[in-house]
C-alpha positions in Angstrom: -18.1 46.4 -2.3 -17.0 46.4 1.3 -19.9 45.1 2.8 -20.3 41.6 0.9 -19.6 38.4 2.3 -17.9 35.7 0.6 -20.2 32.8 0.7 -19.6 31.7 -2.9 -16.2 31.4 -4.3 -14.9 29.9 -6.7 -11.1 29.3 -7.2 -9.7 28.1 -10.7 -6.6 28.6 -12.6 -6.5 31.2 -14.9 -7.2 31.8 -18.6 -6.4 34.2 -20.9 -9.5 35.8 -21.1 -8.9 36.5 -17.2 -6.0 39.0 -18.4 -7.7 42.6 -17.6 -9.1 41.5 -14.3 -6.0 40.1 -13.5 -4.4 43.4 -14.0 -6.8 44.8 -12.0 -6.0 43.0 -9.3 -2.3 42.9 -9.7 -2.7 47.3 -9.5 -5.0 47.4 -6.6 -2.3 45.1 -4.6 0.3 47.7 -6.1 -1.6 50.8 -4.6 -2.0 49.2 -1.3 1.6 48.3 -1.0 2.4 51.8 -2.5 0.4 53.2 0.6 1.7 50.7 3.5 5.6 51.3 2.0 6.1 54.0 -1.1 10.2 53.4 -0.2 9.3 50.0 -1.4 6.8 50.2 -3.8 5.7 51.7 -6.8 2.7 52.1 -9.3 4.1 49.7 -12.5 2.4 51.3 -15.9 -0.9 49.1 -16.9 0.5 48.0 -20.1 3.9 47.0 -18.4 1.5 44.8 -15.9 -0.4 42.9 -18.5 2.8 42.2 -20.3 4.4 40.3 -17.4 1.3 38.7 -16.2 1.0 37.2 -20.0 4.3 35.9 -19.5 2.7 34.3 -16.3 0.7 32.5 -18.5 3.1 30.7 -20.5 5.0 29.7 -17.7 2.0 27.7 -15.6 2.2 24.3 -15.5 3.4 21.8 -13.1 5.7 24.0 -11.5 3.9 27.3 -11.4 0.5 28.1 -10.3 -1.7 30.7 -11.1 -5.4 31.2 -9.9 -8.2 33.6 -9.4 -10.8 33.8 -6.8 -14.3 34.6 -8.4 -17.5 35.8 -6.2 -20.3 34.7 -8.7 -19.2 36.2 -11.7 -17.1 38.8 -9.8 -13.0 38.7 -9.9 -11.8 39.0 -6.4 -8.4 38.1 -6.0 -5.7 35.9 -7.6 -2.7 34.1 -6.3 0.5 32.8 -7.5 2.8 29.8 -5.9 6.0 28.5 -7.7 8.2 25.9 -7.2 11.6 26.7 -6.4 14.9 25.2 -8.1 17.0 23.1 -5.3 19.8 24.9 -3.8 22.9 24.2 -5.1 24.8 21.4 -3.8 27.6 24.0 -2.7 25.0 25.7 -0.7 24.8 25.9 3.0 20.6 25.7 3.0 19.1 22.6 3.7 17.7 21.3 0.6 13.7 21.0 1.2 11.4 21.5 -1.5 9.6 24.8 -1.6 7.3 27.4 -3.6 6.9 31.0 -2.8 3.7 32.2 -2.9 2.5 35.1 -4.0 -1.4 36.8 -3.7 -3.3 39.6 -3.7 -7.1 40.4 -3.1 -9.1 43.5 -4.3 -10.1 46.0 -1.4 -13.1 45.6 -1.5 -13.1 41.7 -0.5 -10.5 42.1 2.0 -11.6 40.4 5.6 -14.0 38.6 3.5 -11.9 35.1 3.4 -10.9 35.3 -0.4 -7.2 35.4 0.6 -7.5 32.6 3.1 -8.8 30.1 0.2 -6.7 31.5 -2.3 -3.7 30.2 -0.3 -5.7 27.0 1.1 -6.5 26.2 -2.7 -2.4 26.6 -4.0 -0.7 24.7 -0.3 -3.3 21.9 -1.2 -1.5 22.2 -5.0 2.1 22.7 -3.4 1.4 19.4 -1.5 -0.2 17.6 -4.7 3.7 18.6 -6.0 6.0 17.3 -3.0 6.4 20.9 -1.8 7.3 21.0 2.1 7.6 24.6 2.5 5.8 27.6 1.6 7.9 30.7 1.6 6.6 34.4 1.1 7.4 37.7 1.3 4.9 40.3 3.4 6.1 43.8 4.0 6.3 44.8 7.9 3.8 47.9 7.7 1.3 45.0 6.4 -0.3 44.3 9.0 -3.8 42.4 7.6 -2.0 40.3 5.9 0.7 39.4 8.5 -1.9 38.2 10.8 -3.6 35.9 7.6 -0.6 34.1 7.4 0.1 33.8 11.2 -3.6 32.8 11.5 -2.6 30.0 8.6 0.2 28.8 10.6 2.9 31.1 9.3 6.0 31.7 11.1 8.6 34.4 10.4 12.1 33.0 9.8 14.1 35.3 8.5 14.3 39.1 8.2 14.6 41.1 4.8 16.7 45.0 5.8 17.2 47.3 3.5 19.6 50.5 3.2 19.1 53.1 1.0 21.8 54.6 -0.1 22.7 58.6 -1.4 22.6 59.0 -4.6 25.9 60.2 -6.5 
């Protein structure tokens, strides 16, 4: 798989039928996250997977996005953006309307530009939606997929820190 280019892809929101592929995906971006940060990550149970991604699919709509990436017939990645309730009026954040995004692209098409229009594809449908800012969460040790999103005009502006505590 690793040597293919990605001349031909199509993006397109998801269907049902897209379920086990999706699943597929979903687990592959588990097992690399597992291998860049096992203190952060774990390996979810298949069936747990494709239980919450069918949930996904009765949540799209005008505030939720969900698409794959297909090479030919050939599932290579899917991403997720949704749009984010308002802060609070008590709130000390500025209230701008925003989506988190959320994606992940098999191995095998990594480096091959899938991720790139995957996230192209959902700002272009954040912007459709009066979204003005795109948040996301990348571990550090993630290192590909930090320089995507600098390369997209990313910028870090905040920090996530963990502790771990002892066990009692």
């Amino acid at each position: 798989m690793g040597d293919r280019t990605a001349t031909a892809v199509e993006i397109r929101p998801v269907i049902e039928t897209d379920l086990e592929a999706l699943v597929d995906i979903y687990l592959a971006g588990a097992r690399h996250h597992v291998a860049i940060d096992p203190d952060g990550f774990r390996m979810p149970e298949r069936s747990a997977v494709a239980a919450r991604l069918r949930r996904r699919f009765e949540n799209v709509g005008p505030d939720h996005g969900y698409v794959i990436a297909l090479v030919g017939n050939e599932p290579a990645g899917s991403a997720t953006m949704d749009v984010a309730e308002p802060p609070h009026p008590g709130s000390m954040y500025r209230s701008v309307p925003s989506a988190e995004l959320g994606i992940a692209v098999l191995d095998g098409w990594r480096g091959q530009g899938i991720g790139r229009r995957l996230i192209e594809h959902l700002e272009t449908w954040a912007a459709e939606r009066g979204v003005e800012r795109i948040t996301l969460t990348v571990s550090e040790t993630n290192d590909g997929a930090i320089r995507l999103y600098h390369h997209l005009g990313y910028v870090v502006s905040g920090r996530e820190m963990r502790k771990d505590l002892a066990r009692s």
